[in-house]
Structures are given as C-alpha cells and as structure tokens.
C-alpha positions as CSV (number, residue, x, y, z in Angstrom):
1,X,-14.8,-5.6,3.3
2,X,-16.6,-8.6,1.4
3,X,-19.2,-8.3,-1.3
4,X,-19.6,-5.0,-0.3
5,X,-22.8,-4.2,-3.0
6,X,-22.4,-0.7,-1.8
7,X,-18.9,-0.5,-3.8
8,X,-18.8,1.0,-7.7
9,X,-16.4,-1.7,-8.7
10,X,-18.4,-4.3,-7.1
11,X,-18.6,-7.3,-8.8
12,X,-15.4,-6.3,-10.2
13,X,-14.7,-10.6,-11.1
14,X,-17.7,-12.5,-10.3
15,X,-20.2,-13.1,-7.6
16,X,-19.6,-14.2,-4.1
17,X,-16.1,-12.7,-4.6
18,X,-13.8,-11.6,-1.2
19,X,-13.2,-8.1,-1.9
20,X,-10.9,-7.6,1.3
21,X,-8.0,-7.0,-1.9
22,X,-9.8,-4.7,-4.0
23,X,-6.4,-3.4,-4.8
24,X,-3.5,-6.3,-5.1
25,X,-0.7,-6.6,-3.2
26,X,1.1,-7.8,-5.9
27,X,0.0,-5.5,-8.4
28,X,1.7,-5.3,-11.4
29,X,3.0,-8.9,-10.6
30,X,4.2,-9.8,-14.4
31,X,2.3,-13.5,-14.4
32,X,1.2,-14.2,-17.7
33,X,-1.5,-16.4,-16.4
34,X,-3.4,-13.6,-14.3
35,X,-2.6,-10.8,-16.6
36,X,-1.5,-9.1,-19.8
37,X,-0.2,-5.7,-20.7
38,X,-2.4,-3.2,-22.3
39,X,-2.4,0.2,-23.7
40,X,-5.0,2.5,-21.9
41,X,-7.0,5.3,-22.9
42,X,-4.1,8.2,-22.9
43,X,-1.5,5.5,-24.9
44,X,0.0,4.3,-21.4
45,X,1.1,0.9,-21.3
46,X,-0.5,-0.8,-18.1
47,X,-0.9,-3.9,-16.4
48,X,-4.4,-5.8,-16.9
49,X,-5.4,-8.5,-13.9
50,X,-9.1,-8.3,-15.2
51,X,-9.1,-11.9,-15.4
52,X,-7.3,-12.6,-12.1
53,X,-9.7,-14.1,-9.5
54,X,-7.0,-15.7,-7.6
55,X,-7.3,-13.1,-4.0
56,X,-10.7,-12.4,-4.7
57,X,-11.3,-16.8,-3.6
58,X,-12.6,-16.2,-0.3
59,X,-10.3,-19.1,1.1
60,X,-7.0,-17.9,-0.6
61,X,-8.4,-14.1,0.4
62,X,-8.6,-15.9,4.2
63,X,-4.7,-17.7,3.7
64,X,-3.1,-14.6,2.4
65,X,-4.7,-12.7,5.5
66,X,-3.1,-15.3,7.9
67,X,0.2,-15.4,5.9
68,X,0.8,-12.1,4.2
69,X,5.0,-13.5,3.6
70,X,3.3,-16.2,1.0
71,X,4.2,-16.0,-2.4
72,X,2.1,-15.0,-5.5
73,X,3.6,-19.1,-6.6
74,X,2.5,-20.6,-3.1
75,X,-1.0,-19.5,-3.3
76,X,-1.7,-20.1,-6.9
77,X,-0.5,-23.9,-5.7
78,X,-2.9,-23.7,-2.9
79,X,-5.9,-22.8,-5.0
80,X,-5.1,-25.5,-7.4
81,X,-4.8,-27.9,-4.4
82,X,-8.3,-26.8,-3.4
83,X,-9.6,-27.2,-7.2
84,X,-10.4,-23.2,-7.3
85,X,-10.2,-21.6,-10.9
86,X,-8.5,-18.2,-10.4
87,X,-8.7,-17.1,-13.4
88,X,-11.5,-16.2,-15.9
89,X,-11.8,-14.7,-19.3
90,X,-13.6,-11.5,-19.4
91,X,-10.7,-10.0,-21.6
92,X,-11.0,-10.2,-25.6
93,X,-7.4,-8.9,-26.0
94,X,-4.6,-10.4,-25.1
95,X,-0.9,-9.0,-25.5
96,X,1.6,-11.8,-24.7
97,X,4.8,-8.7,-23.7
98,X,5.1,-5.0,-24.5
99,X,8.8,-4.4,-24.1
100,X,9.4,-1.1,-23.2
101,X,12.7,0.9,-24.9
C-alpha cells in the first residue's frame, strides 16, 4: 500500500509518505532519536514513533523491502547518505526514559 488516501491514519507523518509499514517492524525499537516514551490515555506507559519518518521514505521503504536482515543503524545511515530527514517534530512532549520498577 502507498499513500493509500482511503486509510484513517493516512497521512499519519507527512505527504507523499510510503505507507507499505504502517505498522514497524521494529516497533518499540528504544532509539531516542525516532521516539520517546509516553503515558497513554489509561496510565500505560508506551512507545511514541510519531515523529519517526525514517520507513515511511519511499526509498528506505524500497531498501528495507529488498533487505528485510538490515538493521534499524544501517538504514538510518542510508537515509543520511541520501540527505533524507527521518525525523520530524509533531510531538510537544518529550520524556527522555520511563524506567519501569
């Protein structure tokens, strides 16, 4: 599926988005620089990617596709190669670590 207009989340990031990974491999992948922790509606802690653009590139979606054993590591390093900026800043709240007891 790309920019599938049909879709509720859709533009979940930004326009002209690959939307083959609506839902991340890597999700919760613990980068600080794609995401933060939050607390959600029912006072569950939960991983935020809001501002992660990084598989919704359409040339990184297109890499991963061909290479699904790349890292999260390799492909950031291939987007800043390519000059893309994966991530964005739709968030106003950022948690730098919820440590869990």
């Amino acid at each position: 599926m790309s920019n599938d207009k049909e879709c509720k989340h859709y533009p979940c990031h930004f326009p002209g988005q690959g939307c083959k990974y609506c839902f991340c491999p890597f999700y919760p992948c613990h980068d600080y620089e794609l995401g933060f922790w939050v607390i959600g509606r029912r006072g569950r802690v939960l991983w935020s990617c809001i501002d992660c653009h990084l598989l919704h590139i359409p040339e990184v979606e297109d890499l991963y596709s061909r290479n699904p054993e790349l890292t999260l590591e390799e492909l950031k390093a291939f987007a800043i190669r390519k000059g893309f900026v994966y991530v964005g800043r739709k968030s106003t709240r950022h948690i730098e670590k919820i440590v869990m007891i």
